[in-house]
C-alpha positions in Angstrom: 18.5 -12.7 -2.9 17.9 -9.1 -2.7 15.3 -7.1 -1.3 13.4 -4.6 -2.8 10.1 -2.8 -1.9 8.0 -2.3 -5.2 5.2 -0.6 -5.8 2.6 -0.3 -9.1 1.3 3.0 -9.1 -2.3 4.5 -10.8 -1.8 8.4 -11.7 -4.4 10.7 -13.1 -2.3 13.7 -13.3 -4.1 16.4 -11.5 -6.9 14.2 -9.6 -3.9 12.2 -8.0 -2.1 9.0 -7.6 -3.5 5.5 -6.5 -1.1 2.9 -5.4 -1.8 -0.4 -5.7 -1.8 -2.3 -2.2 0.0 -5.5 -1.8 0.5 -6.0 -5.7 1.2 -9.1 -6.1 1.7 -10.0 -9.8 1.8 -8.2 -13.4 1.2 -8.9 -16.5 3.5 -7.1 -18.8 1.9 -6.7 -22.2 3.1 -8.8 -24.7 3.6 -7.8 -28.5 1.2 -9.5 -31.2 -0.3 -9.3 -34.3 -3.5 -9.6 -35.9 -3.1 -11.8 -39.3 -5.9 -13.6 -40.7 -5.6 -17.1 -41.8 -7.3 -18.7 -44.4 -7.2 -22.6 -44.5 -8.4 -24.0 -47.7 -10.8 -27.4 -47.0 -8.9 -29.5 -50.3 -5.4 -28.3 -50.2 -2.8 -28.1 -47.5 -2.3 -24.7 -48.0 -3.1 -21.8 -46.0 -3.5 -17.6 -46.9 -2.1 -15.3 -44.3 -3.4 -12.0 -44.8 -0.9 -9.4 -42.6 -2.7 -7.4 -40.1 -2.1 -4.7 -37.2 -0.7 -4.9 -34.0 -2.8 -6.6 -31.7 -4.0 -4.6 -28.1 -1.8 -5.1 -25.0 -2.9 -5.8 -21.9 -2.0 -5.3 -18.3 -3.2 -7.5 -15.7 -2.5 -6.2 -12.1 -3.5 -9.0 -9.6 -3.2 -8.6 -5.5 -4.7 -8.4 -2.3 -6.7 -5.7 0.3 -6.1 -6.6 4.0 -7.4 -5.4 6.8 -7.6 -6.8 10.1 -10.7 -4.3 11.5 -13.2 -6.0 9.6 -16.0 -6.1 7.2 -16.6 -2.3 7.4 -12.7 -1.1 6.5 -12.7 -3.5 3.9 -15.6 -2.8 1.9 -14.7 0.8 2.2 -11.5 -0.3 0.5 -13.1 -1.9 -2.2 -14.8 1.4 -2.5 -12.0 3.4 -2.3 -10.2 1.4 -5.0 -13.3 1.3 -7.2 -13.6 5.0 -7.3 -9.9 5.9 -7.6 -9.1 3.8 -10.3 -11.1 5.1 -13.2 -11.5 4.4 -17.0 -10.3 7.7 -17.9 -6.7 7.5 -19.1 -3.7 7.5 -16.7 -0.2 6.2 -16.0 0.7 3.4 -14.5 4.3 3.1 -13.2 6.2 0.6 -12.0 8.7 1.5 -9.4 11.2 0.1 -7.0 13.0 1.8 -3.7 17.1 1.8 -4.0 17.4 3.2 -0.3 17.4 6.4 -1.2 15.2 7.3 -4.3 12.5 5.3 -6.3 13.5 4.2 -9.4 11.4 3.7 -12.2 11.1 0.5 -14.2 8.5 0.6 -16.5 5.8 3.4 -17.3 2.7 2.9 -19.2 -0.4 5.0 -20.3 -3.5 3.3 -20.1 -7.1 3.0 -19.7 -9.1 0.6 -17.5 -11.2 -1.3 -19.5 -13.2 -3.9 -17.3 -14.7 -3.6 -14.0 -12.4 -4.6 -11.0 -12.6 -8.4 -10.1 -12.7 -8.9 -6.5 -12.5 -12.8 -5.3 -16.2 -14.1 -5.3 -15.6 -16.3 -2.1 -14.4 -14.0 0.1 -16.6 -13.3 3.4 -14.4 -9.8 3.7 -13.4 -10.3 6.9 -9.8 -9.5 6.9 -8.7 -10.0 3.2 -9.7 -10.1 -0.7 -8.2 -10.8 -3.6 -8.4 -7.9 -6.5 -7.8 -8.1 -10.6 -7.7 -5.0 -12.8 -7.1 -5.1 -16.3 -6.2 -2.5 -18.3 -5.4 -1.7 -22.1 -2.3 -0.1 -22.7 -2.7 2.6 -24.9 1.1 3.9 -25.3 4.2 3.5 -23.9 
C-alpha cells in the first residue's frame, strides 16, 4: 500500500489558509434531490412532485494533540475556532507526490455550525474535532 501525506486545507483568500490538523475522515457531499411525496391514505398510489437539488455537506472529522497540556490545547481550540470562520472560503483537498502537492478536490464553502469538539475530553493531550460545512459551489 502506498503512502501518501494528505492534507484538507481552509483558505480565506487574503486573511490566509488554515490546515486542518490530523484530519482524519471526510465526508464528500453527495448529490440529492428534494421531491415531495404525497401518499394517498385509500389508494396505493403515491404523487411525486420534482423538486431542486438538495444542499451538500462536508463533514471534516479529526483530532488536536498536544503533549504540553491543558494550556496548548485550549489555545488550539481557540486558534481553530477563530481561523475557521463562516465567511466563505475554499477548502482543498491535497496530497504530496514527492515533489509537488497535487490537488484532488476543491470546494467553496461556508461553515455553517459551530465546531464540535469531543464532550469527554479532559484536554490533556488530545481532542477530537467536527466541522461541518455547506458546500456552496464546486
Amino acid at each position: 500500500m502506498a503512502s501518501y501525506q494528505v492534507q484538507i486545507i481552509f483558505n480565506l483568500g487574503e486573511v490566509g489558509e488554515y490546515i486542518f490538523p490530523l484530519a482524519q475522515a471526510i465526508a464528500d457531499p453527495t448529490a440529492g434531490i428534494k421531491s415531495t411525496v404525497i401518499e394517498g391514505i385509500r389508494g396505493d398510489g403515491t404523487i411525486v412532485i420534482p423538486g431542486g437539488k438538495k444542499s451538500q455537506e462536508i463533514i471534516i472529522r479529526g483530532v488536536l494533540l498536544d503533549n504540553d497540556g491543558y494550556v496548548d490545547l485550549t489555545a488550539l481550540m481557540d486558534d481553530m475556532r477563530n481561523k475557521i470562520t463562516t465567511e466563505p472560503a475554499i477548502i482543498t483537498i491535497r496530497h504530496w507526490t514527492g515533489s509537488a502537492w497535487q490537488n484532488d478536490r476543491v470546494w467553496t464553502v461556508r461553515r455553517i455550525n459551530e465546531i464540535e469538539f469531543q464532550e469527554d475530553s479532559m484536554r490533556t493531550e488530545a481532542i477530537e474535532y467536527t466541522a461541518r460545512f455547506l458546500v456552496i459551489s464546486y
